[in-house]
N, C-alpha and C positions, 0 to 999 in steps of 0.2 A: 855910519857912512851917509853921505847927503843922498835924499830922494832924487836928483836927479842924473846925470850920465847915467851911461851902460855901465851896468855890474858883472863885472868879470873879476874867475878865480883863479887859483894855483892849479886848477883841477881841470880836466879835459874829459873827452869820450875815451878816455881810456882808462880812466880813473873807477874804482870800489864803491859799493856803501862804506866797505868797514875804513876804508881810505880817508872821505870825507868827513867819515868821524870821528877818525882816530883824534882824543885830545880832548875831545868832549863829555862831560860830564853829564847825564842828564839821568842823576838821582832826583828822586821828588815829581819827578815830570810823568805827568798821565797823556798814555799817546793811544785815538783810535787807527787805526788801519783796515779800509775795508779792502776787500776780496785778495784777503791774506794767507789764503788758501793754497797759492798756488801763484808761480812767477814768479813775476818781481816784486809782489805783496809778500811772499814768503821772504825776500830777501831784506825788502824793505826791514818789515818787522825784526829781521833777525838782526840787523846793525845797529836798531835802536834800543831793543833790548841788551844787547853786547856793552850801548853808552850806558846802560842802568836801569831805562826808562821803565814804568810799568805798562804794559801794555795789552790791550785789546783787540784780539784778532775778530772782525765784526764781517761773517760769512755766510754764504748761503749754505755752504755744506757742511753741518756744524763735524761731523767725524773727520772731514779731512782737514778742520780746523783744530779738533785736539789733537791730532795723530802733527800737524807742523807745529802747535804749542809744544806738543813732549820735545818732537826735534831740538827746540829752542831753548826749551831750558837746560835738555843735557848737553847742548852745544856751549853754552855760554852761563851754565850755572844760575839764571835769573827767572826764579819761583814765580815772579812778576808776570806771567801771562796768562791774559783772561782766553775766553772763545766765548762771544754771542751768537747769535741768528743774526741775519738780517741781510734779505731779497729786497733790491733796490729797487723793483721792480711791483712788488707789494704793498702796498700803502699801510696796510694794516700791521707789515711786518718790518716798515719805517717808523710806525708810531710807537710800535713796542719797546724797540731800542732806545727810541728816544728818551719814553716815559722811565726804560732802565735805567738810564744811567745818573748816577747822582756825583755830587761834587766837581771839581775844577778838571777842567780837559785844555791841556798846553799845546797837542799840534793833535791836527784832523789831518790823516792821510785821505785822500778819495783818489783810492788805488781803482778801484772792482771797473768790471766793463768789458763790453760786449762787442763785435765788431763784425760787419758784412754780412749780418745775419739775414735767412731768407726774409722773408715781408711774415713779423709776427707782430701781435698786438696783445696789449695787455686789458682784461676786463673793460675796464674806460674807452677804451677803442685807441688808447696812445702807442705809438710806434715804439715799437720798443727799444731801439738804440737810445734816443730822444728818451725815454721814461727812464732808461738804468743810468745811462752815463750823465745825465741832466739833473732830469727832474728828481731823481731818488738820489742823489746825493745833495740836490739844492733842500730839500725837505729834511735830511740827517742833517747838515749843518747847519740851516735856520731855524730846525728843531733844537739843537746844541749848541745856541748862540750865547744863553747866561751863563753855562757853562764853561767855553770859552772866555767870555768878558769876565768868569770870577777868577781864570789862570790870571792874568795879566801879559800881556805879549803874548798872547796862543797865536799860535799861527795856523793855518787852511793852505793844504798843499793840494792842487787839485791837476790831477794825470790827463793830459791833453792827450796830443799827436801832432803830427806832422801831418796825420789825414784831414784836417784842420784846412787845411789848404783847396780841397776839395770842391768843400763849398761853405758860403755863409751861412748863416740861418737864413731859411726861407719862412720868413714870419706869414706871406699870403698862404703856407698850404707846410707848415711844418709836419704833418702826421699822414704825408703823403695821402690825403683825401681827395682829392686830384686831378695830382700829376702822377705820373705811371710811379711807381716802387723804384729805386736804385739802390742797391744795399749798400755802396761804396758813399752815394750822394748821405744817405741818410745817417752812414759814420761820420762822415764829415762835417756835419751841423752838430751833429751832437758834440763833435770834438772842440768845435767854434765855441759850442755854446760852454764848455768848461773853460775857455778863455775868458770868456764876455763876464760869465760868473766871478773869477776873479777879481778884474776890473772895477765893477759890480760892488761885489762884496766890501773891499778895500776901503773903497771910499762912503758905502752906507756904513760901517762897522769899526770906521776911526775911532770915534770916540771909546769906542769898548779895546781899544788897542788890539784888535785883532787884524793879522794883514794876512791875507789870501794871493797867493800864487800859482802858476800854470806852467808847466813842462810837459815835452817832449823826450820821453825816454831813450827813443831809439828803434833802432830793431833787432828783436829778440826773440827766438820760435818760444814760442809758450803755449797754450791751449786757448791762449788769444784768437792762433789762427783757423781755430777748430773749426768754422764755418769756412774757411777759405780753400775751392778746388787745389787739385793737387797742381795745376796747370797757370793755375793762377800762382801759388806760391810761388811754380817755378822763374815762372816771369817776374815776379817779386825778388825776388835772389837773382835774377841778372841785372837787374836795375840797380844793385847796392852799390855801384860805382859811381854812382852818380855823388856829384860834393855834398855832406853834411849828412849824408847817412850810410853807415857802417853796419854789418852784422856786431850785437854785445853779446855777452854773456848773461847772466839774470844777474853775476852781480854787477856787472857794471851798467846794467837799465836800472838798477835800483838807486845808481849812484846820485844823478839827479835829483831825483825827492827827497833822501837823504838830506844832501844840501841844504834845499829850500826848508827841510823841515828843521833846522838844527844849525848853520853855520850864522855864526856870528857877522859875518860882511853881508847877512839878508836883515839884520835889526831895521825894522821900522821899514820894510819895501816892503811894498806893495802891488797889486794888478798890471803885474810881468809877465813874461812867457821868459823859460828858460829850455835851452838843450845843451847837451854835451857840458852840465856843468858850469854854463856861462850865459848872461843872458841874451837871446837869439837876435839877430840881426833883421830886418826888415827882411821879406821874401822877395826873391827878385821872379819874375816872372820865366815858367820855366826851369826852377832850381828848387829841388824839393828841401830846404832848409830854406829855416828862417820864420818868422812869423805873417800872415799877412794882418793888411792896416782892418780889415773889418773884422778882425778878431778884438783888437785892443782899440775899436771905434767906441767913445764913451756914450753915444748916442743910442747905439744897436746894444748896449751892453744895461742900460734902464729900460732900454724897452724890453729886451730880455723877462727882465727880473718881473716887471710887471704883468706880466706875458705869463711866467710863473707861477706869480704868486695867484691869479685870475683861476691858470688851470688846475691849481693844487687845493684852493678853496671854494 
């Protein structure tokens, strides 16, 4: 399909993982998955494994990442399931992984992440939404970039939000050093900043044929909202009326990634946002769907990376 118009599927917010991939083969193919523990990481991994694929559940809690591997394979009969470590959130325990893994890696799920947590920080003094949903997945994946480049067409599928919308990156004071803490403000750049990544990546990472994209799952109670009051949830859940977002099920927030990780109408796209399936329409102000323009601004999207690579070396 040409890189350019909107890509759109046969598939909707109401559509599966095992949906999207029903049809697909994906014998041969080495897939990581992080925070596959639990969600729509568990669901994820389970539709890809279902396609064939070999796969690696890459978690912080390795027992409840064998305790969802055993699920998986006697769900779907496929031996093919690893469990690593790995705190995205730990530098030490991003380098591990990395140094682990040997051979060709065809799709990087960057499922894991953290959301409205109180004001924590990690050893470095980095905010922690910012460190797990960011930084510790830009460091997994540009630590696993030959091996990507040795799959051929690997793809980087990387789990935004709709909280994205919230706010840009605030490049003068991204680790709230300060401006007062907001837990929501501070999901929300990190959620920007799994956009801007894509973008990003996309086009430093052509020539390796790897192409990177961004989704918006949906909403779905998972232990996602485990930091979030019960008061707050509830006002969350009356807001669901609002266009372009729905309560799903976990398989159907899985269904998304899925896609991007695997459907053949994504060959050769690139630094998107997609939701419900389809790729998202500009945000209109006011309307919690959609993408906004300073997510997929190619500007904000090298400084990013630069910005990254500065705080990660």
């Amino acid at each position: 399909m040409a890189t350019s118009g909107r890509i759109t599927t046969p598939f909707t917010a109401e559509s599966t993982a095992a949906e999207v991939v029903a049809g697909i083969d994906l014998g041969g193919r080495r897939v990581v998955v992080t925070g596959a523990s639990s969600g729509i990481g568990v669901e994820t991994a389970r539709a890809l494994a279902g396609a064939g694929a070999e796969v690696t559940l890459a978690v912080r809690d390795v027992e409840a990442g064998r305790w969802t591997a055993d699920d998986i394979v006697a769900a779907m009969g496929n031996k093919e399931i690893h469990v690593a470590p790995l705190d995205l959130a730990d530098r030490a325990s991003v380098a591990a992984f990395v140094a682990g893994w040997d051979g060709p890696l065809h799709i990087l799920v960057n499922n894991a992440g953290v959301m409205a947590t109180p004001e924590l920080r990690t050893p470095e003094g980095w905010e922690l939404q910012f460190a797990t949903n960011h930084l510790g997945h830009f460091a997994v994946a540009s630590g696993l970039r030959g091996a990507l480049a040795a799959a051929g067409g690997a793809r980087v599928v990387s789990v935004s939000s709709s909280g994205h919308l919230r706010s840009p990156v605030v490049f003068s004071d991204i680790h709230f050093r300060e401006r007062a803490y907001e837990p929501w403000a501070a999901y929300g750049q990190s959620k920007t900043a799994n956009v801007l990544f894509a973008v990003e990546a996309t086009r430093r990472w052509a020539d390796d044929g790897i192409t990177v994209n961004a989704l918006m799952p949906g909403a779905i109670a998972t232990r996602l909202q485990r930091h979030i009051s019960t008061e707050d949830l509830d006002r969350l859940r009356g807001q669901i009326n609002a266009p372009a977002l729905v309560w799903k099920s976990v398989e159907q927030g899985a269904a998304t990634s899925v896609l991007l990780a695997t459907s053949p109408l994504l060959d050769g796209i690139g630094g998107r946002y997609f939701e419900d399936c389809n790729e998202a329409l500009p945000n209109t102000p006011g309307v919690r769907g959609g993408v906004a323009a300073y997510a997929l601004d190619p500007e904000a999207a090298a400084r990013l990376w630069d910005v990254t690579v500065d705080t990660l070396t």
